[in-house]
C-alpha positions in Angstrom: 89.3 105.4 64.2 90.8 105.8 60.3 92.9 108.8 59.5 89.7 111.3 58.3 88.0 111.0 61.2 90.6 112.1 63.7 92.2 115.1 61.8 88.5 116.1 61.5 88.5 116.3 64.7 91.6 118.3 65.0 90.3 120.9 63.1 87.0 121.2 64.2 89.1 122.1 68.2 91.4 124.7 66.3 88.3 126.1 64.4 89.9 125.8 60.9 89.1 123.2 57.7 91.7 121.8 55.6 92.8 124.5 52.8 90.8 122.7 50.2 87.6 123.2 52.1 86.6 119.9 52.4 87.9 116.6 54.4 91.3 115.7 54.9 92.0 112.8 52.4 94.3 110.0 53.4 97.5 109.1 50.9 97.8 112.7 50.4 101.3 111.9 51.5 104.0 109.9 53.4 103.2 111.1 57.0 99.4 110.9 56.0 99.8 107.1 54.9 101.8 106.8 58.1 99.5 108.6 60.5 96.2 106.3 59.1 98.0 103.0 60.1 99.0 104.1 63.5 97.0 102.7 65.8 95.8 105.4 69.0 96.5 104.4 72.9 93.1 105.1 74.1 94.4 105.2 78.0 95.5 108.8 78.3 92.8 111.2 76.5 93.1 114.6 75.7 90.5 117.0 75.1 88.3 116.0 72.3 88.8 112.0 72.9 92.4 111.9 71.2 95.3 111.1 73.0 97.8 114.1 73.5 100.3 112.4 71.1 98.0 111.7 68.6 96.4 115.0 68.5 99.8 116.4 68.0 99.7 114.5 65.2 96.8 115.2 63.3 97.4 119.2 63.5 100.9 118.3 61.8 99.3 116.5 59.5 96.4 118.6 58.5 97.6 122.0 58.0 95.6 125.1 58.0 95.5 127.9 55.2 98.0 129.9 57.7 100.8 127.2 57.6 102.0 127.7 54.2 101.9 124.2 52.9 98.3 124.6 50.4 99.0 123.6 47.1 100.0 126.8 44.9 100.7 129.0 48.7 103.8 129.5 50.0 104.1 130.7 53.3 103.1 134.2 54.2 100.4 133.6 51.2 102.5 134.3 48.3 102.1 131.8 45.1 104.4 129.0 44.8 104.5 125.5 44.0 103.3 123.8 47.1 106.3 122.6 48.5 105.8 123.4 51.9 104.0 120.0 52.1 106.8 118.1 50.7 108.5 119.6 53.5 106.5 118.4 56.0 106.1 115.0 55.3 109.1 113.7 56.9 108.1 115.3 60.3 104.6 113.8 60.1 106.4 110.5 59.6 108.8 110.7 62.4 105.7 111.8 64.9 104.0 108.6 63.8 107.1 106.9 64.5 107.1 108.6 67.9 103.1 107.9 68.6 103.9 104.3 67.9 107.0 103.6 70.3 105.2 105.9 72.9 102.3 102.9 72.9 104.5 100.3 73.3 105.7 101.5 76.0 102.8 102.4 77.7 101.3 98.9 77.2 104.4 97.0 77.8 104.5 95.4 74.2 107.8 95.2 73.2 107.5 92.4 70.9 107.2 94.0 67.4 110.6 95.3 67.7 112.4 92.2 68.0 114.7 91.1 65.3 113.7 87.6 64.7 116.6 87.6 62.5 119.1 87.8 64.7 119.4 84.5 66.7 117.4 81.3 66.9 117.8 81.3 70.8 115.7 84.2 73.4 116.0 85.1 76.8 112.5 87.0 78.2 113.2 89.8 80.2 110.2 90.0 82.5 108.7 93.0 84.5 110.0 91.0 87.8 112.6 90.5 86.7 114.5 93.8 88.1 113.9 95.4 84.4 111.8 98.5 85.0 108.5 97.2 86.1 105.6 97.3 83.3 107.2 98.6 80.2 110.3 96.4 80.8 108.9 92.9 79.5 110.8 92.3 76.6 112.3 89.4 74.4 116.0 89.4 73.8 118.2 87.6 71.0 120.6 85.2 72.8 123.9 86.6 70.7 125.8 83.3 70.9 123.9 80.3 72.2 125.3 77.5 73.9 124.3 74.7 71.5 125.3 71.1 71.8 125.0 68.2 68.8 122.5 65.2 69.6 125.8 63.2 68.5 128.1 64.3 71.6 125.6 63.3 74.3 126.2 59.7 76.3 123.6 57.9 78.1 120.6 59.3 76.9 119.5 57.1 73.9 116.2 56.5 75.5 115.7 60.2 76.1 117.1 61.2 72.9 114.6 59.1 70.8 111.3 60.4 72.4 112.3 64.0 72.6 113.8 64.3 69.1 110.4 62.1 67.6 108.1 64.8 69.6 110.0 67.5 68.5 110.3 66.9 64.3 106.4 66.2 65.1 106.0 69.7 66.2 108.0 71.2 63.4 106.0 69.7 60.5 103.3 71.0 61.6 101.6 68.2 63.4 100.6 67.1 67.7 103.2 66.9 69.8 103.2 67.1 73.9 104.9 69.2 76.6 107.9 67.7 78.1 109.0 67.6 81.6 112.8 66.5 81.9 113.4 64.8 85.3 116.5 62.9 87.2 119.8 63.3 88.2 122.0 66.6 88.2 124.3 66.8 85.0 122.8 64.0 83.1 121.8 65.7 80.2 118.7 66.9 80.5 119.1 70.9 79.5 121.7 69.6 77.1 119.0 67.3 75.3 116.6 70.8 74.8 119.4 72.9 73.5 120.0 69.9 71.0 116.7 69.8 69.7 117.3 73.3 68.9 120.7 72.8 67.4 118.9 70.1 64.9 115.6 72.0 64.7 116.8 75.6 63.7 117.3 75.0 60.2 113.3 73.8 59.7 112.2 77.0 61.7 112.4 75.7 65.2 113.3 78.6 67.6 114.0 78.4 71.9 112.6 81.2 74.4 113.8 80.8 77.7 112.2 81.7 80.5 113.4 82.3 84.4 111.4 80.5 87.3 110.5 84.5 88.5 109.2 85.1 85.2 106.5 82.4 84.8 103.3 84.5 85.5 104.3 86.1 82.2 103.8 82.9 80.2 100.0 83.3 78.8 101.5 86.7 77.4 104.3 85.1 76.0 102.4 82.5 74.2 100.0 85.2 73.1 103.3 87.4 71.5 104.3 84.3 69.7 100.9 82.7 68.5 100.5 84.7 65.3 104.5 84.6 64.3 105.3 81.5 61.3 108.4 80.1 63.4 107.6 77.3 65.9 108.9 78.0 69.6 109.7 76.0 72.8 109.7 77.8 75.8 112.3 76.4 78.1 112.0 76.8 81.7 115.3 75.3 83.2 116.0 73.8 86.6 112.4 74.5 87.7 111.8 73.4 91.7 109.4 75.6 94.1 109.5 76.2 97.6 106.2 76.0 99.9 104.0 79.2 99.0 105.5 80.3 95.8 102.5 80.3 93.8 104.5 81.4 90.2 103.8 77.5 89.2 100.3 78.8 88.7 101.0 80.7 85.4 103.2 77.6 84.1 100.0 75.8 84.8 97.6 78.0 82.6 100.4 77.7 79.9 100.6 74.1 79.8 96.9 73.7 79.8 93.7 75.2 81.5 93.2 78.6 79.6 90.2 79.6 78.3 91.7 81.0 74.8 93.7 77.5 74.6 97.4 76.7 73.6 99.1 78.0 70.7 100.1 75.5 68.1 103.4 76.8 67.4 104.2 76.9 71.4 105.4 74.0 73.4 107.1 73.8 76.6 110.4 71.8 77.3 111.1 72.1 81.5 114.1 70.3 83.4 113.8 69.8 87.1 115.4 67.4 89.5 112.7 65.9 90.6 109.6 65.0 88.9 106.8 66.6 91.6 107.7 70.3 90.9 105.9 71.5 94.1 107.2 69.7 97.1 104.6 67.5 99.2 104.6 67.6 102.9 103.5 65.3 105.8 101.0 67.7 106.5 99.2 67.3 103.1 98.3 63.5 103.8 96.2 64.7 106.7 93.6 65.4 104.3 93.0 61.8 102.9 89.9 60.4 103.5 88.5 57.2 103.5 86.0 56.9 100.6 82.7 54.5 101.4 84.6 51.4 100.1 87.1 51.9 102.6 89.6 53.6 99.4 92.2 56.5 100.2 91.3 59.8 98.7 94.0 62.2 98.4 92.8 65.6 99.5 92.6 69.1 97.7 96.5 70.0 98.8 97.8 67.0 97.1 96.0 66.9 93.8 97.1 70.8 93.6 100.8 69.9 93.9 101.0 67.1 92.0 98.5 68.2 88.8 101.4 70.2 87.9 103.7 67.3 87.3 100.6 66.4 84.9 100.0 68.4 83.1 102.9 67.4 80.8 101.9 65.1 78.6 106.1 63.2 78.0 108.2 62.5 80.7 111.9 61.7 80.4 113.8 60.0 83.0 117.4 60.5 83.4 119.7 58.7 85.7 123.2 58.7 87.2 126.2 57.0 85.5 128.1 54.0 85.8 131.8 54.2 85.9 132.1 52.8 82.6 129.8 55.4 81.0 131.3 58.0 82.6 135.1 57.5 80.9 133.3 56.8 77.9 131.8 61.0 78.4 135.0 61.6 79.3 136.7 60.0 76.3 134.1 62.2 74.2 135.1 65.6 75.7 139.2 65.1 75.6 138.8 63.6 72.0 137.1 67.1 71.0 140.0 68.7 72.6 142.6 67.1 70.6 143.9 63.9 73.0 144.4 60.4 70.9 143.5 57.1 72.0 146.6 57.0 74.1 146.7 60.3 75.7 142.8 59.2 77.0 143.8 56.2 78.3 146.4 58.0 80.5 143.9 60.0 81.6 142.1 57.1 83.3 142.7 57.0 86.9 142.7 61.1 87.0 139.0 61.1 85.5 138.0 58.3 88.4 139.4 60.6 91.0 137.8 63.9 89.8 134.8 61.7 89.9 135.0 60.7 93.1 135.8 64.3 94.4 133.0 65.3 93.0 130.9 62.4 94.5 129.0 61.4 91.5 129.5 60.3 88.2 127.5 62.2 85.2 128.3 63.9 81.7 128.8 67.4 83.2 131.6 65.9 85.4 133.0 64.5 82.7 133.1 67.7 80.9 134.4 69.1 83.7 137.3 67.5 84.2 138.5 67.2 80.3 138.6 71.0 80.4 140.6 70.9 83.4 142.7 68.3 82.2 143.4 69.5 78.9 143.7 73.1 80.3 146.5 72.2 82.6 148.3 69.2 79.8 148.6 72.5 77.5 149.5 75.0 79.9 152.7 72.2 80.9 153.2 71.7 77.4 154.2 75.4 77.1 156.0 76.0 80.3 158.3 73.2 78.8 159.5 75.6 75.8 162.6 77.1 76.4 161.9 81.1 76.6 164.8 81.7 74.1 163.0 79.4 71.6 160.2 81.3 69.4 157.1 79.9 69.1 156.0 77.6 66.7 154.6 80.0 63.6 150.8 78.4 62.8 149.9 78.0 59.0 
């Protein structure tokens, strides 16, 4: 409906006409301008087949020959120079201001006031989320995201090379595929994804991540981002379901099976530690059947659970460590906090029997225990200083 019609309508309900006589005229002003671009919620109607807000609106912003703002009347009908208009402008702006917010929140759109300018990392709120039902959906800038260099990851060569290929493929523009990350716990695998974005970001790469409760929201989340110029993955972390969740069913229509398609500047990165997402049961192999040449046919329960699994089209592998893979991690992590060649090699046998504490070997542990180490070499380092003896002064 374009601005003339509906303050037409406004005035025919009141029974007046625009001072002038004839039809309002959009542009007339700020708040006009304004009011024309607004777009109506059509859920709630009023009398007259406005909404209550919008018909607010239009009487603001078509005034009669009583309020004072025709051109060459001031108010109570004396001459003047048609400033009451002026006046009102900035009201009719703020109630289309007003007219707008009040949609999005009645439709649950929340994504056209996100500054996309404030981080390269996003966390989606969902309506299950605990965060107020239907209007609460909402993306929100990750302040200060964990990011990690492909550089100070061990052990994942392999990995590295496929996902960071697929992933400048999707930047510039051209086919890439959905990635399920599989294996061990700590190996690297949501560390591999937060690289990509830490080498990406600069060529317009950007990360929305996404909570296992939250995945029936991911065709609307793919249909927020499908008209923005950035390219997004959406990363669904430690993903695993338990008999009868059925929220695996939206991460399906994501990956593929809607009837409006992908977006090409959407792909999605998911970690898991095991590579069937929905777990298989005894149970489902009672419906295999015997075809007529004597072959096994899995039945409808098992091609459910594992078409998943499927439907992405790379799949990364990680594994555990070896011992000497693990002190090399470990190595890595105390060199970044300051330890020489020396000082690492001390640390040796106390790495080993963190590890085996821990009972497994991985890059997390290693990181692990070079915080704890270094933590508690510093902490000695200055319980050693006399408390008479000031501090060393830092340049």
């Amino acid at each position: 409906m374009t601005g003339t019609a509906w303050k037409s309508t406004a005035h025919r309900e009141r029974g007046t006409t625009p001072a002038n006589g004839h039809e309002a005229v959009p542009g007339q002003g700020a708040g006009d301008r304004a009011s024309t671009d607004a777009p109506l919620y059509s859920g709630q109607q009023g009398p007259g087949g406005t909404s209550p807000v919008a018909r607010a609106s239009a009487a603001q912003a078509s005034p009669s020959i009583n309020s004072g703002t025709t051109s060459g009347t001031t108010p109570g009908g004396v001459p003047g120079n048609g400033g009451g208009q002026d006046a009102l402008a900035p009201l009719c702006a703020r109630l289309d201001r007003l007219t707008a917010l009040v949609e999005q929140w009645l439709t649950g759109d929340k994504s056209s006031t996100v500054d996309w300018s404030a981080s390269v990392a996003f966390h989606w709120r969902g309506s299950r989320g605990g965060q107020g039902g239907q209007g609460g959906a909402r993306l929100v800038p990750v302040t200060d995201p964990q990011l990690i260099s492909f550089d100070d990851l061990r052990n994942v060569s392999r990995q590295r090379e496929v996902i960071e290929r697929n992933t400048a493929q999707f930047v510039a523009g051209h086919p890439a595929n959905n990635v399920l990350l599989t294996g061990a716990r700590g190996t690297g695998k949501s560390s591999l994804v937060k690289a990509c974005l830490y080498q990406f970001a600069p060529l317009g790469l950007r990360l929305v991540e996404v909570d296992k409760a939250d995945l029936d929201d991911l065709p609307h989340i793919v249909g927020l981002l499908r008209a923005r110029p950035e390219r997004f993955v959406l990363f669904c972390d430690d993903l695993s379901f338990e008999p009868g969740e059925s929220s695996y069913k939206g991460l399906k229509t994501a990956l593929d099976g809607s009837v409006s398609g992908g977006a090409a500047n959407v792909l999605v990165y998911a970690t898991s530690n095991r590579r069937h997402l929905v777990p298989e049961s005894a149970s489902d192999n009672l419906d295999t059947h015997a075809g007529a040449n004597g072959e096994l046919h899995p039945g409808d329960a098992v091609e459910e659970k594992i078409s998943l699994s499927e439907r992405f089209g790379l799949w990364l592998t990680f594994y555990g460590f070896t011992q000497d893979e693990y002190l090399a991690a470990v190595a890595l992590w105390l060199g970044h906090q300051g330890f020489d060649d020396a000082q690492i090699a001390e640390a040796r046998e106390a790495a080993l029997q963190w590890a085996l504490t821990r009972g497994a070997r991985s890059g997390r542990i290693a990181a692990q225990f070079a915080r704890d180490y270094a933590g508690r070499r510093f902490a000695a380092s200055l319980d050693a200083v006399p408390s008479d003896v000031p501090p060393t002064a830092t340049p």
